[in-house]
C-alpha positions as CSV (number, residue, x, y, z in Angstrom):
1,X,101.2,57.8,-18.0
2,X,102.1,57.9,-21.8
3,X,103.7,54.9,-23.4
4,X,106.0,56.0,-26.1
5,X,104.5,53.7,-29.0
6,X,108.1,53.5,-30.5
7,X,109.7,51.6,-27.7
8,X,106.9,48.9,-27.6
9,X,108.0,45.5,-29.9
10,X,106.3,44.5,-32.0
11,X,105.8,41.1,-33.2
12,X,106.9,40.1,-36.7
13,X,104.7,40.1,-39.0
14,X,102.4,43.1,-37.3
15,X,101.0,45.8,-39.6
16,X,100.2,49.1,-38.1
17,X,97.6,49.9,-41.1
18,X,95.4,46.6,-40.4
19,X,92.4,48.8,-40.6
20,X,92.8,49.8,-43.5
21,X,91.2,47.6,-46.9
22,X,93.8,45.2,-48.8
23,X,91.2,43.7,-51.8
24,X,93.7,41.0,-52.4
25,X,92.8,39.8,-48.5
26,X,89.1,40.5,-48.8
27,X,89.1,38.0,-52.0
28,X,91.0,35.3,-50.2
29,X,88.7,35.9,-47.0
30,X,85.8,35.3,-50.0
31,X,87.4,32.3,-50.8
32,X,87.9,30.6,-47.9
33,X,86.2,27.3,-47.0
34,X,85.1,28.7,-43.9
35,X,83.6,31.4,-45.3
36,X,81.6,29.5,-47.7
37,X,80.5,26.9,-45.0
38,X,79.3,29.8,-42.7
39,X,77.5,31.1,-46.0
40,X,75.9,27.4,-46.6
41,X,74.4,27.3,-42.8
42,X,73.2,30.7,-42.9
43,X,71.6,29.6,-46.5
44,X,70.2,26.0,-44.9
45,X,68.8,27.9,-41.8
46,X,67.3,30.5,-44.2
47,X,65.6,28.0,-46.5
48,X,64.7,26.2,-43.3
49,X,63.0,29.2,-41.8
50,X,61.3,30.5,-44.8
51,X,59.9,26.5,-45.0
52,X,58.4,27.1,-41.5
53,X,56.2,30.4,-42.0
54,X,55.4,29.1,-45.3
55,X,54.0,26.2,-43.2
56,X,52.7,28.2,-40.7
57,X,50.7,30.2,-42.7
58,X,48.9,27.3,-44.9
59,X,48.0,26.0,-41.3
60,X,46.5,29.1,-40.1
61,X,45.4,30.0,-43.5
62,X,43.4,27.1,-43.8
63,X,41.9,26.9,-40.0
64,X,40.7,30.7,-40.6
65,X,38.8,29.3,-43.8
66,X,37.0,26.8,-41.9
67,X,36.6,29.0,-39.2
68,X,34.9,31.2,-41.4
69,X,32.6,28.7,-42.9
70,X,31.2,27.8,-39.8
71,X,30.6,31.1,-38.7
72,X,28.8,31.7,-41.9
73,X,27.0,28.3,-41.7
74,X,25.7,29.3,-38.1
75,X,24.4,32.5,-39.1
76,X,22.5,31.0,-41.9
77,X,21.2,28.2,-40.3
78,X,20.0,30.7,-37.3
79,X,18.5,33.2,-40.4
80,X,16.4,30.2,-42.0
């Protein structure tokens, strides 16, 4: 069944083109605290994340080294 789209109200304030680009609302949406607070949390939880692998990988870093040594050492304590 077809609706005939020109009998349908429409409330006020509706826009049939919202799809299409208006720069003045993309600046405003920019601008807009809640923009910049989603911005700030995705920043914290980036830093925050970045701060964990960086951690990670001094711990693993580090337990390969000694890892290492001691594998050496073994080897040249068996050799002598």
């Amino acid at each position: 069944m077809m609706v005939d789209r020109s009998l349908v109200a429409t409330p006020p304030g509706f826009r049939r083109d919202i799809g299409q680009r208006d720069p003045v609302l993309q600046v405003q949406f920019i601008r807009s605290n809640t923009f910049r607070w989603a911005l700030a949390v995705a920043a914290v939880l980036a830093v925050f994340i970045i701060a964990l692998f960086g951690f990670i990988y001094v711990k693993i870093d580090h337990y390969l080294i000694e890892r290492s040594d001691r594998m050496i050492m073994t080897q040249v304590d068996f050799i002598a």
